[in-house]
TORKE-636336 format. One record per residue (C-alpha): x, y, z. Coordinates in steps of 0.5 Angstrom, whole numbers, padded with zeros to 4 digits, always signed. Layout:
# TORKE-636336
XYZ
...
This chain:
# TORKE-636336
+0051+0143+0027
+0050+0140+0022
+0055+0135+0017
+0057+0135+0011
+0057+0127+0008
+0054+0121+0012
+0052+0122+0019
+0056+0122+0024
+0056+0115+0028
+0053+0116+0035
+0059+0116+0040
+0058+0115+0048
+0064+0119+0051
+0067+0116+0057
+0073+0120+0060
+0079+0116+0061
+0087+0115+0062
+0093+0111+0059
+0099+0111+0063
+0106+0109+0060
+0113+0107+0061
+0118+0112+0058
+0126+0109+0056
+0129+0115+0054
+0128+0113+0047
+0121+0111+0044
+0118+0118+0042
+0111+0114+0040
+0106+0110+0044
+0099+0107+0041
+0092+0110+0044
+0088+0104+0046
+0082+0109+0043
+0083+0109+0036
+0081+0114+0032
+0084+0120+0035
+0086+0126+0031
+0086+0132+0035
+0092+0134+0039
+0087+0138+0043
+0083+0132+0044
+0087+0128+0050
+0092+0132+0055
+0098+0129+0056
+0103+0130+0063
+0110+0127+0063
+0113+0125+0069
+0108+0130+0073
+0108+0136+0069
+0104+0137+0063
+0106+0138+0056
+0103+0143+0050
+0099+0140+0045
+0102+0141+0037
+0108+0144+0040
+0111+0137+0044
+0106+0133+0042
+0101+0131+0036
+0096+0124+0035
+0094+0121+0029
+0089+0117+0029
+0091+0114+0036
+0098+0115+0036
+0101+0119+0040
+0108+0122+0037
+0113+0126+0042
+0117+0132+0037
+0124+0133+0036
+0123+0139+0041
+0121+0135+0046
+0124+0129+0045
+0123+0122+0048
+0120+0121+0055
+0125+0119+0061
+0125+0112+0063
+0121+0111+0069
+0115+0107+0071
+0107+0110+0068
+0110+0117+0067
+0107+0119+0062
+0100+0120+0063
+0094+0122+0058
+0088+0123+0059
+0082+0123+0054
+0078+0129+0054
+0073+0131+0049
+0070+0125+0045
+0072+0122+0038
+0067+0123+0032
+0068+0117+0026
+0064+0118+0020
+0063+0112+0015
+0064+0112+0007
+0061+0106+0006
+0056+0101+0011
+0058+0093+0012
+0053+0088+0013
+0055+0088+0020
+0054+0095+0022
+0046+0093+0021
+0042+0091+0026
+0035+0087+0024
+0030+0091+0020
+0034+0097+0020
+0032+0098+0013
+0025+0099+0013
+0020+0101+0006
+0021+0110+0008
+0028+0109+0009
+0028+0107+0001
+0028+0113-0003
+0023+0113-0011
+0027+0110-0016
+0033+0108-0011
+0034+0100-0014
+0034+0100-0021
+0036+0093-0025
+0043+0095-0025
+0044+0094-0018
+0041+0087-0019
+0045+0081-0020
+0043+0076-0025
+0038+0071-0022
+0039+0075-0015
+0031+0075-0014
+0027+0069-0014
+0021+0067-0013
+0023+0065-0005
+0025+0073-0005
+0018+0075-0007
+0012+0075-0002
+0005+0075-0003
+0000+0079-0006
+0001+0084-0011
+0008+0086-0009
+0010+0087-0016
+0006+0093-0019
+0008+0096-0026
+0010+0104-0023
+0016+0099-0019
+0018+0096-0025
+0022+0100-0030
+0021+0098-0037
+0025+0092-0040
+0028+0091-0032
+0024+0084-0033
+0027+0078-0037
+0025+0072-0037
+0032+0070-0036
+0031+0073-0029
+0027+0068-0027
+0027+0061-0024
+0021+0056-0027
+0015+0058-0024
+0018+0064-0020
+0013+0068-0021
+0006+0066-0021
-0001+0068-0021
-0002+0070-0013
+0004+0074-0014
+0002+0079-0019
-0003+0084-0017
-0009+0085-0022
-0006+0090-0027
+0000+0091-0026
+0004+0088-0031
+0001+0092-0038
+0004+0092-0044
+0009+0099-0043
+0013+0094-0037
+0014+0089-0041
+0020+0088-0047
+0020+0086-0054
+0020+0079-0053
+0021+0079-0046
+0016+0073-0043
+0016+0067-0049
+0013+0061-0048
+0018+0057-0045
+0020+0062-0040
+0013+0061-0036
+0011+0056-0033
+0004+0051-0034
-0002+0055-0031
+0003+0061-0027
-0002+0065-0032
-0009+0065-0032
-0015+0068-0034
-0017+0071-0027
-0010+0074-0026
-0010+0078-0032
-0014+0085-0032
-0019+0087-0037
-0016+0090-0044
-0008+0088-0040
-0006+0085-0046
-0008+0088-0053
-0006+0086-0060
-0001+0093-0061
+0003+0091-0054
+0004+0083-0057
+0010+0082-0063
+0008+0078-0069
+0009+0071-0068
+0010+0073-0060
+0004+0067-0058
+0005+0061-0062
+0001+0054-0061
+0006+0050-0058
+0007+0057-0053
-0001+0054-0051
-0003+0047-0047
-0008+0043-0051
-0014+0047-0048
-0011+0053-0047
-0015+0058-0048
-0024+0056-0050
-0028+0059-0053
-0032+0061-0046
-0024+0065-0045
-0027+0070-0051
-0031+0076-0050
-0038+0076-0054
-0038+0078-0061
-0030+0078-0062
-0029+0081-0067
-0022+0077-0071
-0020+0080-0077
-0015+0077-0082
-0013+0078-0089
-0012+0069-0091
-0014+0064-0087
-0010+0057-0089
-0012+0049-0086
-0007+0044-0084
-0009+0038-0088
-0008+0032-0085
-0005+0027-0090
-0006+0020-0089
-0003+0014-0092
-0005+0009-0088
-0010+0004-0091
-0018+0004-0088
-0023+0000-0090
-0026-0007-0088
-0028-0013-0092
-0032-0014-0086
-0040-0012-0085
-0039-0007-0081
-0034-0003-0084
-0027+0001-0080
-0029+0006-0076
-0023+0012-0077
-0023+0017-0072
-0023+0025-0074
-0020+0029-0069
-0023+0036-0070
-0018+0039-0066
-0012+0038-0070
-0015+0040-0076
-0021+0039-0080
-0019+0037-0086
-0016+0029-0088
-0014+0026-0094
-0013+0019-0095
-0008+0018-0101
-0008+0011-0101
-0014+0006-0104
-0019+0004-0099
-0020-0003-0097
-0027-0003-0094
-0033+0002-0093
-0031+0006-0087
-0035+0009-0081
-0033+0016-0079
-0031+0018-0070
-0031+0025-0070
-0028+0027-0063
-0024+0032-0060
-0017+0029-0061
-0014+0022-0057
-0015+0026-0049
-0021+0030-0050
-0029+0028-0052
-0032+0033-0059
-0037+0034-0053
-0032+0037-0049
-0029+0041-0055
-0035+0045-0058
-0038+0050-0054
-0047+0049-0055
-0049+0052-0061
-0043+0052-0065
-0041+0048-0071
-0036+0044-0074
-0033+0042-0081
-0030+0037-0083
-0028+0034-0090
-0025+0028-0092
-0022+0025-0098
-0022+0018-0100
-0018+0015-0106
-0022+0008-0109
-0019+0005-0114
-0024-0001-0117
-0028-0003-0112
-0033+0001-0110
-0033+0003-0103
-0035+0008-0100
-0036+0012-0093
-0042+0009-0089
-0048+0012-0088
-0048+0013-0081
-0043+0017-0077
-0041+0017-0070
-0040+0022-0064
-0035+0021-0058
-0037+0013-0060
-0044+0014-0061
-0048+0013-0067
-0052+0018-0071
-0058+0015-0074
-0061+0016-0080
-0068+0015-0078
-0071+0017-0072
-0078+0018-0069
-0077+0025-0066
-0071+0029-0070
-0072+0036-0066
-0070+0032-0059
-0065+0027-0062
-0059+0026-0065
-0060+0025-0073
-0056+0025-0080
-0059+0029-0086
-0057+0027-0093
-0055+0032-0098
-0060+0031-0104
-0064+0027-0100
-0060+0021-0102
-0055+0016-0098
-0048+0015-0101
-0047+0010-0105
-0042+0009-0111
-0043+0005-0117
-0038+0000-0121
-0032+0004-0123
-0027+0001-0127
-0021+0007-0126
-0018+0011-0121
-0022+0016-0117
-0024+0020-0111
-0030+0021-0106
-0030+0028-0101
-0035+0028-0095
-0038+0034-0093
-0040+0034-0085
-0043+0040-0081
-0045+0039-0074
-0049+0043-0071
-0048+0042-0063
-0057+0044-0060
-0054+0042-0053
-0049+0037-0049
-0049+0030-0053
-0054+0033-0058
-0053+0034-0064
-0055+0035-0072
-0051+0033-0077
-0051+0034-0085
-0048+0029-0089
-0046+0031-0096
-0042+0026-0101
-0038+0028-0108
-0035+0023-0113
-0029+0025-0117
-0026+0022-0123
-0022+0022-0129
-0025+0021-0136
């Protein structure tokens, strides 16, 4: 026969007797097996003969309680004998964590869609919860159900997370920002192809300081990406610091190509200047462009009525690019606008000097540069 509710726990059935001592005056007396409710269920024999149950009787819930029509038993030594003769069936509303043995609950006995995000407390699961290899996949998660709040630093990580399963329907508007993901728990070979598209990040999502330096290389970029934007602006980097040198060899500037691209230096130089171009303070230009790519840099400098001016020459990661070489196909070599060397001529007021550079890199440490100068002035 089947049970309406939960299943009945299963109950082996020992037939058994409990004998009392009657006083003449106590009519109740506690079973030894609880859960007991059926007066049919146990027979009851008062100072050897047997009582009916209901009408001199009842027992609830192992409490064996005589009637007004019987009374109270009459004093003696074990005369009142109850025998168990049918088992007791208990059936549970709720289960406690000690009524379960070890791997009771297995991945079959879970129904579809039975855990949802309400049944979790906050910072419930944490990467020491999780196990390796893909246990994370996107038709388990209900949308929105992963916050980045919910997350230890670097709880989730790459080799926890099976190639695609978090696409763009599984995660929430501004579900995972920057500081919610630890340095490298993304990287490229963890990310499916196509799993992240434009219509699946918000505007202002992914800003730079969400990227380490070097985050995502050119060589991260499918061929022929195509990039389409309405306004392109450049930081210019605005430098009040004086350069120059009285010296013969003049100051050598660093211009680091990964920060920005354009320098204005709004105070008067003090000497000619010779350009560095490198990456930035921790990565070479070398590093940082890719064979076959260029590079643009213009800088500004303000003269008063000295003429300085740039040198003739610039350097790459330390090493000069020379302006007369005997095999320019092979080595590094600096081509002049106008076929002609900066240089200035007397002034007497105030005026500036913009430097062109295009590096063209042929291959590792090699490379082509072009070197245009323009001189501004007031009348």
């Amino acid at each position: 026969m089947a049970y309406i509710g939960n299943n009945p726990e299963l109950v082996v059935f020992n037939i058994g007797v409990e004998k009392f001592n009657g006083n003449s005056s106590c009519t109740q007396f506690q079973l030894s097996r609880t859960g007991y409710s059926d007066n049919n269920a146990i027979e009851v024999v008062v100072g050897g003969a047997q009582i009916r149950p209901t009408n001199d009787y009842g027992v609830n819930d192992g409490l064996l309680t005589f009637t007004p029509g019987h009374g109270a038993p009459t004093t003696g030594s074990e005369n009142i004998v109850v025998t168990y003769r049918a088992p007791v069936v208990i059936t549970f509303d709720k289960v406690n964590a000690d009524q379960l043995v070890p791997g009771a609950i297995t991945e079959t006995a879970i129904g579809a869609g039975t855990i949802t995000n309400t049944k979790y407390a906050a910072d419930s699961i944490t990467g020491d919860k999780l196990k390796n290899q893909g246990i994370i996949r996107a038709n388990n998660i209900v949308a929105g159900t992963i916050t980045g709040n919910l997350y230890g630093s670097q709880s989730v990580s790459g080799n926890n997370i099976g190639v695609g399963a978090i696409s763009g329907n599984n995660i929430g508007l501004d579900a995972i920002s920057g500081n919610n993901i630890g340095v490298g728990a993304i990287s490229g070979n963890n990310i499916g192809v196509y799993a992240i598209s434009g219509n699946n990040i918000a505007i202002g999502a992914i800003s730079a300081n969400n990227f380490a330096g070097g985050g995502i290389t050119s060589n991260v970029l499918a061929p022929n990406l195509s990039i389409s934007v309405s306004r392109v602006s450049e930081t210019i980097n605005i430098n009040t610091a004086v350069v120059g040198s009285n010296s013969a060899s003049g100051t050598n500037v660093n211009l680091d190509i990964v920060n920005t691209a354009v320098y204005y230096f709004s105070s008067n130089t003090s000497g000619n200047v010779t350009f560095n171009l490198r990456g930035n303070n921790i990565n070479t230009f070398d590093s940082s462009v890719q064979v076959g790519n260029t590079v643009s840099v213009i800088v500004t400098l303000r003269h008063n009525t000295a003429a300085y001016r740039s040198g003739v020459n610039v350097m790459i990661d330390g090493g000069l690019i020379k302006t007369t070489l005997a095999t320019p196909d092979t080595d590094n070599i600096i081509f002049y606008s106008g076929n002609t060397l900066p240089s200035h001529s007397p002034i007497t007021s105030l005026e500036s000097n913009m430097i062109g550079l295009n590096i063209i890199k042929k291959a590792a440490n090699s490379y082509i540069v072009y070197m245009s100068n323009t001189v501004f002035g007031l009348s």
